[in-house]
C-alpha positions in Angstrom: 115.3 86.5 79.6 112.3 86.2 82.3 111.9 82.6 83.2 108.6 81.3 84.9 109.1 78.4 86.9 106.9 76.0 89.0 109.0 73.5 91.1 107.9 74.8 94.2 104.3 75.8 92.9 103.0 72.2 94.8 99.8 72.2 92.8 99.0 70.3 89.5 98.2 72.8 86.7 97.3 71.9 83.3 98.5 74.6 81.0 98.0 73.1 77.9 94.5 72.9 78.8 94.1 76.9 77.7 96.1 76.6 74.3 92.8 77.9 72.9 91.9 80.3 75.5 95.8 81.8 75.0 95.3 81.9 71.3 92.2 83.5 71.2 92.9 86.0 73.6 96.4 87.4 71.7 94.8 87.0 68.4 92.4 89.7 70.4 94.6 91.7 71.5 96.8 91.9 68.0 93.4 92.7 66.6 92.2 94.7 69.1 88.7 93.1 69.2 88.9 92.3 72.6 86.8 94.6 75.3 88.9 97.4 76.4 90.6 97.8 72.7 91.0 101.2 72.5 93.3 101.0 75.2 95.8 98.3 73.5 97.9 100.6 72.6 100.6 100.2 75.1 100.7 96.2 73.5 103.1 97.5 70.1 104.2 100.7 71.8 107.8 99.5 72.3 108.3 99.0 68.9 105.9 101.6 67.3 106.5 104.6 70.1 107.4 107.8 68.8 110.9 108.7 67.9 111.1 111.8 67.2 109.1 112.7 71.0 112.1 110.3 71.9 114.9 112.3 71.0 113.2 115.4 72.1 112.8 113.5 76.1 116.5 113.2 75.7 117.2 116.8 74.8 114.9 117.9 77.7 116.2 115.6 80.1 120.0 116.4 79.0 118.8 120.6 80.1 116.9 119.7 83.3 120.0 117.6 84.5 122.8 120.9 83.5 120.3 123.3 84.3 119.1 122.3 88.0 119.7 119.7 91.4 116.0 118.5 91.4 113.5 117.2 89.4 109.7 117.0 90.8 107.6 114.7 89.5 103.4 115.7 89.6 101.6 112.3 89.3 99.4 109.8 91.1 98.3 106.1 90.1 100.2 104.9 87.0 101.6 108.6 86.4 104.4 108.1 88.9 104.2 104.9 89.8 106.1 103.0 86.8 108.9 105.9 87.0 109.5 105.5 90.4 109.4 101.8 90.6 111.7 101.7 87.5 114.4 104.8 88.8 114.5 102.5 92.2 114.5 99.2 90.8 117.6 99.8 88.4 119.4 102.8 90.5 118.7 101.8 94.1 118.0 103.8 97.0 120.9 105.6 97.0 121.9 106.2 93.8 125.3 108.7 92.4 122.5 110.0 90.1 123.2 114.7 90.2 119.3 115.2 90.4 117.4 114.1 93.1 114.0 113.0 91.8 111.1 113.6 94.7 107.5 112.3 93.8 104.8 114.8 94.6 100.6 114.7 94.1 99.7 111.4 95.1 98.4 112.1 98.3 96.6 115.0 100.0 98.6 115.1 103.1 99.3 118.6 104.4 102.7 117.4 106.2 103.8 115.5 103.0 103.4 118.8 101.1 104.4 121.0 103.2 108.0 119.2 104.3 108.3 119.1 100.2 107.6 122.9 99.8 110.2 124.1 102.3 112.8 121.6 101.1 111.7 123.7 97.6 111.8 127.2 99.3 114.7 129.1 97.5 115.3 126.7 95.2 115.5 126.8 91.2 114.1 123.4 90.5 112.5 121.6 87.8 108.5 119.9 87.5 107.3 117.2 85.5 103.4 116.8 85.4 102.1 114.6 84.7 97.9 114.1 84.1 95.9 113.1 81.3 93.5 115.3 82.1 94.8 117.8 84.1 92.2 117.8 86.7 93.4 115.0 88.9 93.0 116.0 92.3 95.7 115.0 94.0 98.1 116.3 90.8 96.4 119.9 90.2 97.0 120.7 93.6 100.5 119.6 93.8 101.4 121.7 90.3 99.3 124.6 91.7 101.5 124.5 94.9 104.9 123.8 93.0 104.7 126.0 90.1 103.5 129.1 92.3 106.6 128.3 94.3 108.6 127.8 91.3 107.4 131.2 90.3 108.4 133.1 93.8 112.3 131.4 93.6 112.7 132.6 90.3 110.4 134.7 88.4 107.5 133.8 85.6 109.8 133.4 83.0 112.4 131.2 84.1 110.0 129.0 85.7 108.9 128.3 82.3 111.5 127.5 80.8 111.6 124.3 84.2 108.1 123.0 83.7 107.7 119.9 81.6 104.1 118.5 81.4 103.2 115.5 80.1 99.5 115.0 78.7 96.6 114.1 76.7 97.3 115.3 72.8 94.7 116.9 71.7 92.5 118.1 75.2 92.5 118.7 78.5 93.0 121.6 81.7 96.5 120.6 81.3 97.1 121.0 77.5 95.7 124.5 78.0 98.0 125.7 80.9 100.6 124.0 78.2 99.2 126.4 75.5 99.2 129.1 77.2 101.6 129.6 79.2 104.5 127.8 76.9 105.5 124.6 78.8 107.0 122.1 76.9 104.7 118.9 76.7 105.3 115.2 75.9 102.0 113.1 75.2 100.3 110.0 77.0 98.9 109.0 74.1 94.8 108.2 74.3 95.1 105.0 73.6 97.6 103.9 76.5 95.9 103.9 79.9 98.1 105.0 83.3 99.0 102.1 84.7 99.9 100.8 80.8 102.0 103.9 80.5 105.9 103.4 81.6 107.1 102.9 78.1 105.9 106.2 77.2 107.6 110.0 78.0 105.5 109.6 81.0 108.1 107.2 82.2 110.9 108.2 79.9 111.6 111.7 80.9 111.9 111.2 84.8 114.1 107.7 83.9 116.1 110.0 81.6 116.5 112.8 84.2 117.5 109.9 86.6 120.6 109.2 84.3 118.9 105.5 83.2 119.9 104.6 79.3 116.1 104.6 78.0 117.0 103.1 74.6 117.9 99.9 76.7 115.0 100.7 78.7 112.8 100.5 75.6 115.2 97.9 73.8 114.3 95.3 76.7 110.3 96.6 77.0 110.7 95.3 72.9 112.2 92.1 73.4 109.8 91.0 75.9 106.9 92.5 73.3 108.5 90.0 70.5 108.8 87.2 73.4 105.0 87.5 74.7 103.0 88.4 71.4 102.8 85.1 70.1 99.2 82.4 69.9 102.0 80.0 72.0 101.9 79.8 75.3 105.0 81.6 76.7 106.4 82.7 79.7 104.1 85.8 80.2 100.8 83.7 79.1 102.1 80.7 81.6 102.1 83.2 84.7 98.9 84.4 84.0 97.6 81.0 84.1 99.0 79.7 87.0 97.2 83.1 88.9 94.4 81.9 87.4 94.0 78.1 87.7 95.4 78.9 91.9 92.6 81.7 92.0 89.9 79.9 90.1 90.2 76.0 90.8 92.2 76.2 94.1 90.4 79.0 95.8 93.1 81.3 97.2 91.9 84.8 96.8 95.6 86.7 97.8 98.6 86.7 95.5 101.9 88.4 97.3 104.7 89.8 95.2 108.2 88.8 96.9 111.2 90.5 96.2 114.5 90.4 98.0 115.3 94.0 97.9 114.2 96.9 99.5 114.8 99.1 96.0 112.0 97.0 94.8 109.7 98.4 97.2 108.2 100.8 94.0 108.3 97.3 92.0 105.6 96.4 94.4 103.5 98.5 94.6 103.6 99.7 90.8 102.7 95.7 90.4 99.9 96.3 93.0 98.0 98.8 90.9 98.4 97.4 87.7 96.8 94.0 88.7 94.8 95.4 91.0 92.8 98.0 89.1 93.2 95.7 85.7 91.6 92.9 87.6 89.7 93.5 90.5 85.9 94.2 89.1 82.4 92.6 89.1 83.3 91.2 93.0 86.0 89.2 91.1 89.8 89.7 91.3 92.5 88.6 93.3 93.8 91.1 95.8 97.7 91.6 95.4 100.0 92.6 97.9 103.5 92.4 98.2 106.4 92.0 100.6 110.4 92.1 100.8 112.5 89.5 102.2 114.0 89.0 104.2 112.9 92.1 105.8 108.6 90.9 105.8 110.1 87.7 107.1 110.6 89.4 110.3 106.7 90.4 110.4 104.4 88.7 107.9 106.7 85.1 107.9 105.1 83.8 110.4 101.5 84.4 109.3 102.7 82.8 105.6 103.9 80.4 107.3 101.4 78.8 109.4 98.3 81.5 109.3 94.8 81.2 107.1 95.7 79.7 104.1 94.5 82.5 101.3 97.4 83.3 99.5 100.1 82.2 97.2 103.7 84.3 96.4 105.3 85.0 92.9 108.5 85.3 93.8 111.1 87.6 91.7 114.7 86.6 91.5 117.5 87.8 90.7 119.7 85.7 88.9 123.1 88.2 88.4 123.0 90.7 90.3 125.8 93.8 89.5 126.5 95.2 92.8 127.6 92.5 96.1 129.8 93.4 99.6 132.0 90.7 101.1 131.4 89.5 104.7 134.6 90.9 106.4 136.5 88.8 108.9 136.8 89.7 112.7 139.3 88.6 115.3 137.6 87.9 118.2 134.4 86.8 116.2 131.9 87.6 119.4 128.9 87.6 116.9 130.0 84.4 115.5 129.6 85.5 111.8 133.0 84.1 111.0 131.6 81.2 109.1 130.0 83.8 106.4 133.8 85.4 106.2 134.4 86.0 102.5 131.0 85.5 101.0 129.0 87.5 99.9 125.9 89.6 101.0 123.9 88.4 97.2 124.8 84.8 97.9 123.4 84.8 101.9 120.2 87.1 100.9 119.7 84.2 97.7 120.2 81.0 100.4 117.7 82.8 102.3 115.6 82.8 99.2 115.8 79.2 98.3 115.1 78.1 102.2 112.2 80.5 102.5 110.8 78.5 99.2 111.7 75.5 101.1 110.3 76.6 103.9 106.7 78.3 102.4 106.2 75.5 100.0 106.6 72.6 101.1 106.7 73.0 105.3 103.9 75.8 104.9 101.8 74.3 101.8 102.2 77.7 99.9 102.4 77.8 96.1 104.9 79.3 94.9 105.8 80.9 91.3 109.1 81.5 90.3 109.8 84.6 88.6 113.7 84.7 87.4 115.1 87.8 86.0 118.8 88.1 84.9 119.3 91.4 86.4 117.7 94.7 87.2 119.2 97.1 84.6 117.8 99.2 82.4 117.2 96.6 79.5 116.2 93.8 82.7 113.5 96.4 83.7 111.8 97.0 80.4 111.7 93.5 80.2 110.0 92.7 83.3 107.3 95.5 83.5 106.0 94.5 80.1 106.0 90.9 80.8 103.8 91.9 83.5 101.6 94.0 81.8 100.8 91.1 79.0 100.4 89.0 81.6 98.0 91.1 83.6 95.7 91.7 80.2 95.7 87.9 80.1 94.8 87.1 83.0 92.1 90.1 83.0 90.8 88.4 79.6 90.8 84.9 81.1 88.6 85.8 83.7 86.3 87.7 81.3 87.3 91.1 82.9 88.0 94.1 80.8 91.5 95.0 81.5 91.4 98.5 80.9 89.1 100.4 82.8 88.5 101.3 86.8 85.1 102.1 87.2 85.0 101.6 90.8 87.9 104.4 91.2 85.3 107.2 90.4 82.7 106.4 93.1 85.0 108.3 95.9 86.0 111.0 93.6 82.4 112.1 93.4 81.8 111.5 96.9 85.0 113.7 97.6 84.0 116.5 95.3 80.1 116.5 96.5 81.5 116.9 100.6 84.2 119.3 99.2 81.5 121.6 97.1 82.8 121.1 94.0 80.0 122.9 91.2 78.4 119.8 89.4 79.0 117.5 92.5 
């Protein structure tokens, strides 16, 4: 259960006031009248997502998992993004998972592929692409570079047998390659945009591999679906109008994610794109960042604190968390941490929590929302990403944006390919 709360928000919002606006706009999206509809399919897609695919992700990530040590995953944008923010967020950073998931093609660095290649060299590993299209840049390269590595470690035919791709259904550079040289595929269905796309095999297949229980995965992404599809205003609808209400009628143009956990990290930044390329068009938009504390404390605390007053946090808490470490005692006590002695580590890092919302709200004059989650699991996770991603169509809608497209995003592509030579460009 995600609760939304505003007792340190320190601003006067009347929700009520967009009963109609909320109504109209879910009606929309059940009805997919709304601009942007034929991307709405991510909306049912926990319940309605294919099961038969389903079982055939498990199967596949059962034989990567006996079969090899690593996994690469081929993505940029919402191809990788969800996965890794998800694998993080419910395994941590140092997970007992066998594979080692690394996330490759979503940056054109020579030293970031080159340090991945020769950690490859020799290696019988397994790729995941993943690309709509196929022709993604960033992506094509990377698979170019992997699977011709793949290829040298352990011939043509084996390396077949350890390349998953994940793609449009009927079309693309990608679906041929699939085609014709006999990878097994999983579909991004053409209704579900990248950033939209965690519930599906673009997700589920690296979560799987990652030794994450997808049905809770999917079993939480579901109950949010029947929590948030409703004409009522619920929790999902209520963050979207307290973003919109502090962006539109109180003027601050910055929203930060806060988490307190540095396997979060990917939470962030997965959040980042989805609201940022959802929302920010027509020289409208806030920009979101994020932060963890109490780590960003240490850097950006001050500047929240008492700098220009343009932003507002939505802070995510955790309510019950699984995993905690004890403050040990020490004799001579020289660092004076004695008074902590027997608690533990969850219940200082949430104190810091609650006098850092002291502290922003009401010394600093920072609104702050409330996010509380019971606990990142698999089922927790689900949850939350899909109540952000009804949320983020929402608050797209209320600000007469269409949540679905990133026009903007192909302005430097053609600039890259016209410097680069590409024919057409």
């Amino acid at each position: 259960m995600i609760r939304v709360k505003t007792e340190h928000l320190g601003k006067d919002v009347d929700i009520v006031a967009y009963a109609e606006d909320i109504e109209r706009i879910n009606q929309g999206i059940d009805a997919r009248s709304l601009p942007g509809n034929d991307y709405l399919g991510w909306a049912k897609y926990p319940e309605n997502y294919d099961k038969e695919e389903f079982e055939r992700i498990l199967k596949a990530a059962d034989y990567i998992r006996n079969e090899v040590d690593t996994l690469v995953v081929a993505g940029i944008g919402g191809s990788y993004l969800g996965a890794r923010a998800a694998i993080e967020g419910i395994n941590g950073l140092y997970g007992d998972n066998k594979v080692e998931i690394i996330f490759f093609g979503h940056t054109m660095s020579g030293k970031h592929a080159k340090q991945i290649l020769r950690k490859l060299e020799g290696k019988r590993f397994a790729i995941n692409v993943i690309s709509k299209s196929g022709t993604t840049t960033e992506t094509a390269v990377a698979f170019r570079l992997l699977r011709d590595l793949l290829e040298k470690n352990v011939g043509k035919e084996e390396a077949r047998k350890l390349i998953f791709a994940t793609t449009d259904k009927e079309k693309g550079a990608l679906l041929g390659l699939c085609k014709k040289y006999g990878y097994e595929r999983f579909v991004l269905p053409g209704d579900i945009g990248g950033r939209y796309s965690v519930f599906t095999a673009v997700g589920l297949l690296p979560l799987a591999v990652a030794g994450i229980d997808i049905r809770a995965f999917m079993d939480g992404a579901k109950n949010a679906m029947l929590a948030y599809d409703s004409d009522e205003i619920n929790e999902a609808y209520k963050y979207a109008i307290l973003r919109h209400v502090l962006y539109k009628d109180y003027g601050y143009s910055v929203e930060m994610l806060v988490n307190y956990g540095l396997h979060l990290v990917q939470l962030g930044e997965w959040w980042k794109q989805l609201f940022g390329e959802s929302e920010g068009k027509e020289k409208t938009g806030l920009l979101p960042d994020s932060a963890v504390f109490t780590t960003d404390l240490h850097s950006l605390g001050q500047f929240i604190q008492e700098g220009s007053p343009v932003l507002f946090e939505t802070v995510i808490l955790e309510k019950d968390p699984e995993e905690d470490v004890l403050v040990p005692h020490d004799e001579d006590d020289l660092d004076g941490l004695n008074y902590l002695e027997g608690k533990g580590l969850n219940y200082v890092n949430s104190t810091a929590a609650e006098a850092t919302l002291d502290a922003h709200s009401i010394t600093g004059g920072v609104p702050n929302i409330l996010i509380e989650i019971d606990r990142f699991d698999a089922f927790g996770m689900g949850e939350l990403m899909y109540f952000f991603m009804r949320a983020c169509a929402a608050a797209c809608y209320l600000n007469e944006i269409n949540p679905f497209n990133q026009p903007g995003v192909e302005v430097y592509k053609k600039n890259m390919f016209h410097r680069l030579g590409k024919p057409g460009y």
